[in-house]
N, CA and C atoms as a LAMMPS dump frame, in Angstrom:
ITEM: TIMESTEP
0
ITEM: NUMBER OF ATOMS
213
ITEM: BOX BOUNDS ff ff ff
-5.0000000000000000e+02 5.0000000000000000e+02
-5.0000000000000000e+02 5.0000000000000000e+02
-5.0000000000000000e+02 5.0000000000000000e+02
ITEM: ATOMS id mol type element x y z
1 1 1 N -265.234 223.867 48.327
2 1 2 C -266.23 223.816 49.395
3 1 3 C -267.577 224.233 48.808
4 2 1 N -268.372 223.217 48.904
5 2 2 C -269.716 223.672 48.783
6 2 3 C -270.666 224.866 49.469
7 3 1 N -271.496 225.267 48.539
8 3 2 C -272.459 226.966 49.69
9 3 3 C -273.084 225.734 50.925
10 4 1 N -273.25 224.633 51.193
11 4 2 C -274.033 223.946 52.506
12 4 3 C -272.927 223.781 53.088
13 5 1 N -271.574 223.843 52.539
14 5 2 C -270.438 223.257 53.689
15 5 3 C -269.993 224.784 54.619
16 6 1 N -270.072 225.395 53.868
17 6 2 C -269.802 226.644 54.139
18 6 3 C -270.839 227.109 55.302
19 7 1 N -271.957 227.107 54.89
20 7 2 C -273.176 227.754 55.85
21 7 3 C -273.051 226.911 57.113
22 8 1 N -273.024 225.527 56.914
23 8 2 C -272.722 224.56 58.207
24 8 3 C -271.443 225.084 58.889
25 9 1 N -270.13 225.374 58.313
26 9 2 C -269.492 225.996 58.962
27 9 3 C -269.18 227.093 59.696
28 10 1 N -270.308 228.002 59.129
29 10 2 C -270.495 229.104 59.786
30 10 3 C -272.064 228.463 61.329
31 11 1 N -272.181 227.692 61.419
32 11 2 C -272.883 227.304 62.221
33 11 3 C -274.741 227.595 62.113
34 12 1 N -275.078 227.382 60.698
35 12 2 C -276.181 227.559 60.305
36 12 3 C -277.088 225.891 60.048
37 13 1 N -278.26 225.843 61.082
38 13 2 C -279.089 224.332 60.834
39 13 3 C -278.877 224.357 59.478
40 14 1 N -278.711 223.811 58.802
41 14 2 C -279.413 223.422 57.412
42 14 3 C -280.818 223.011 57.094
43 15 1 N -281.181 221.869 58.149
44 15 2 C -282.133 221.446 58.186
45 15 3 C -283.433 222.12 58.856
46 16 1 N -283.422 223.295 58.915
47 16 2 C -284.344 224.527 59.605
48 16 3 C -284.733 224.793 58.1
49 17 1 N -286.036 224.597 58.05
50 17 2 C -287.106 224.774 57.387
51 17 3 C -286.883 225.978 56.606
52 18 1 N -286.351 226.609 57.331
53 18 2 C -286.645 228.655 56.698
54 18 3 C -284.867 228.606 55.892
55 19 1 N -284 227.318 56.558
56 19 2 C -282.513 227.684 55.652
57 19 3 C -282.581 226.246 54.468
58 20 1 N -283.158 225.333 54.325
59 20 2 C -283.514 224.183 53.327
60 20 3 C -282.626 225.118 51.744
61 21 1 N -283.326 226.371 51.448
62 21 2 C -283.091 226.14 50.447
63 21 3 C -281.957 227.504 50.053
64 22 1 N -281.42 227.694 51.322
65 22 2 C -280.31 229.111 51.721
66 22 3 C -279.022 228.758 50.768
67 23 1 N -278.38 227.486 50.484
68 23 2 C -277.726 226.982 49.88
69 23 3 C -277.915 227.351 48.248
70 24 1 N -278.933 227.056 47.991
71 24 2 C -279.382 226.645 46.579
72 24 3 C -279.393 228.691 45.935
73 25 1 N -279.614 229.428 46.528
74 25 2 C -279.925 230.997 46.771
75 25 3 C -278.61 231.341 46.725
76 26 1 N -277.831 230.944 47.766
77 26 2 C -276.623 231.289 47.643
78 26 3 C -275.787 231.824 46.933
79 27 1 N -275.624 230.322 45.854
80 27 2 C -274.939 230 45.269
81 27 3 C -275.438 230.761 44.111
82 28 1 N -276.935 230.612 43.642
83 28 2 C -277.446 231.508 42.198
84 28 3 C -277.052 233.102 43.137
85 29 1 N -276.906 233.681 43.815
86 29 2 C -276.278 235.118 44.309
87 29 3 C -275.084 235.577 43.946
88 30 1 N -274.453 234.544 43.912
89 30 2 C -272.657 234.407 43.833
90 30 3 C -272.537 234.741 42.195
91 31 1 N -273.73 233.451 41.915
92 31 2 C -273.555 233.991 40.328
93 31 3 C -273.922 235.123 39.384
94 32 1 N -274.652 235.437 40.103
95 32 2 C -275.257 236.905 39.362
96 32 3 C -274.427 238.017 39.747
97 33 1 N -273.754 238.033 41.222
98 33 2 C -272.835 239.051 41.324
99 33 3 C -271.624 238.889 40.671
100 34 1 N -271.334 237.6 40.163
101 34 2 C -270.01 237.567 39.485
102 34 3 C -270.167 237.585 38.233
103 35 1 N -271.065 237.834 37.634
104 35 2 C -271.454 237.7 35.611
105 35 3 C -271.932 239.181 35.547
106 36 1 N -271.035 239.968 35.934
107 36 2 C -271.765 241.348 35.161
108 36 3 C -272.019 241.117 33.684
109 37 1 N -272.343 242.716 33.076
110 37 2 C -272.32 242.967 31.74
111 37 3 C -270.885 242.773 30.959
112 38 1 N -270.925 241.933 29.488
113 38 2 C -269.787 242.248 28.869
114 38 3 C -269.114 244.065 29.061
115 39 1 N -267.906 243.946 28.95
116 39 2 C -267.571 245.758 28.565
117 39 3 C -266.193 245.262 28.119
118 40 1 N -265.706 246.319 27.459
119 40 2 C -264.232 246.499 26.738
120 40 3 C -263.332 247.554 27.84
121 41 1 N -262.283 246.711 28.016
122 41 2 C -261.309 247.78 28.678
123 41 3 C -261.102 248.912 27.984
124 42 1 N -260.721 250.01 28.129
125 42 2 C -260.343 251.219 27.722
126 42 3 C -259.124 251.433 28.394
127 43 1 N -258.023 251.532 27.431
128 43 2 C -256.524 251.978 27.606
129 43 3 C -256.562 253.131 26.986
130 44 1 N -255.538 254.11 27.005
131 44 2 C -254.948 255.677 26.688
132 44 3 C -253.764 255.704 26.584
133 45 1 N -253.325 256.54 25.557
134 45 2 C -252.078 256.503 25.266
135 45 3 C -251.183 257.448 26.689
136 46 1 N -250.189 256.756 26.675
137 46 2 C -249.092 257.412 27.774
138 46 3 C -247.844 257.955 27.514
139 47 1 N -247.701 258.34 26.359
140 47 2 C -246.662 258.931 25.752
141 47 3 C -246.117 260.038 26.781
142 48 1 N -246.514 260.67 27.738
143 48 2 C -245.96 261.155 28.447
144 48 3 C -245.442 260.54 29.815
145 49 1 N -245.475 259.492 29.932
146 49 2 C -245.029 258.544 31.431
147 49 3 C -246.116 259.271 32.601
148 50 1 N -247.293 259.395 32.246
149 50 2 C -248.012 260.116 33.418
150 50 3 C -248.243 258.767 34.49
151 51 1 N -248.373 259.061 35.67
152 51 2 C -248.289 258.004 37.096
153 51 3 C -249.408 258.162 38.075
154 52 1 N -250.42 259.41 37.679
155 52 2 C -251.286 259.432 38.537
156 52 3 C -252.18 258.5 38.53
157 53 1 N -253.045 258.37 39.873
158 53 2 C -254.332 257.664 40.019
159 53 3 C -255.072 257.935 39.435
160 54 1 N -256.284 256.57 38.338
161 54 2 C -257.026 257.232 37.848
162 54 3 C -258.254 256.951 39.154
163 55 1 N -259.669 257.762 39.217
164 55 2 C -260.104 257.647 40.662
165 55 3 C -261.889 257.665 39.764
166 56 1 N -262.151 256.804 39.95
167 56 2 C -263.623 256.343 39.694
168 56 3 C -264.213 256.338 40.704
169 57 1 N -265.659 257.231 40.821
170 57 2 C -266.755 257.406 41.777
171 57 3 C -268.41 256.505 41.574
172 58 1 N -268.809 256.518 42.489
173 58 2 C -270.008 255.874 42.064
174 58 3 C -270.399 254.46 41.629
175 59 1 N -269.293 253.72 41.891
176 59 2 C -269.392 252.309 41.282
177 59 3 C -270.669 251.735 42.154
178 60 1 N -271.721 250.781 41.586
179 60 2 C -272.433 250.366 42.238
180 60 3 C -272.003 249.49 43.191
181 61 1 N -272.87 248.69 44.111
182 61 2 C -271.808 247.904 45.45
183 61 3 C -273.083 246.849 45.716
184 62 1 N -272.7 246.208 45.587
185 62 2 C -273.49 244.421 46.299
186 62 3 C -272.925 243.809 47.188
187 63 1 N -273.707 243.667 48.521
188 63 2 C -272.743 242.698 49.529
189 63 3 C -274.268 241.596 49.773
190 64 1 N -273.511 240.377 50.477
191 64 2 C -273.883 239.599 50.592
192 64 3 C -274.506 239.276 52.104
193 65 1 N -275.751 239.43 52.345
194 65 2 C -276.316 239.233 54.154
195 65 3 C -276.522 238.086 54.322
196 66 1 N -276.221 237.327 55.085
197 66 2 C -277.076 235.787 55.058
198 66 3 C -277.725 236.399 56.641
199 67 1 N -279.158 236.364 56.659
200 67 2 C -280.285 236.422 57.111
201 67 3 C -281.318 235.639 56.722
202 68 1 N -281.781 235.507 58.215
203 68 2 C -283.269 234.494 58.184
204 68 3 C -284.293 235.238 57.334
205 69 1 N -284.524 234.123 56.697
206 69 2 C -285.386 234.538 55.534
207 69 3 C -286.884 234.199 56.698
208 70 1 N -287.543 235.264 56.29
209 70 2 C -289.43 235.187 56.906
210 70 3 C -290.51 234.889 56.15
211 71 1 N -291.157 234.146 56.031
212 71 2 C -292.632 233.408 55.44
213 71 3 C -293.096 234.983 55.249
């Protein structure tokens, strides 16, 4: 499914002047939130069968608004 099939399905004009190019935005959004930085996993040895959670704080967070964009 295309980002215009999608937005039409969510019941957005397309053809409204201010959403023309909501599609095209979209889609470069999608991509930048999905291409982080390279990084290397980091594994640890488990020679002891340990089972706890490991618990990471602070991760940064991106969500996605679709809002009317204003001149």
């Amino acid at each position: 499914m295309t980002a215009a099939n999608l937005l039409t399905a969510l019941g957005l004009d397309l053809s409204d002047e201010n959403l023309v190019e909501t599609p095209r935005r979209m889609a470069q959004a999608l991509i930048e939130m999905t291409n982080g930085p390279d990084f290397e996993l980091t594994t640890f040895p488990n020679e002891e069968d340990h089972d706890e959670l490991v618990l990471v704080q602070d991760i940064p967070l991106q969500f996605l608004a679709l809002t009317r964009r204003t001149a």
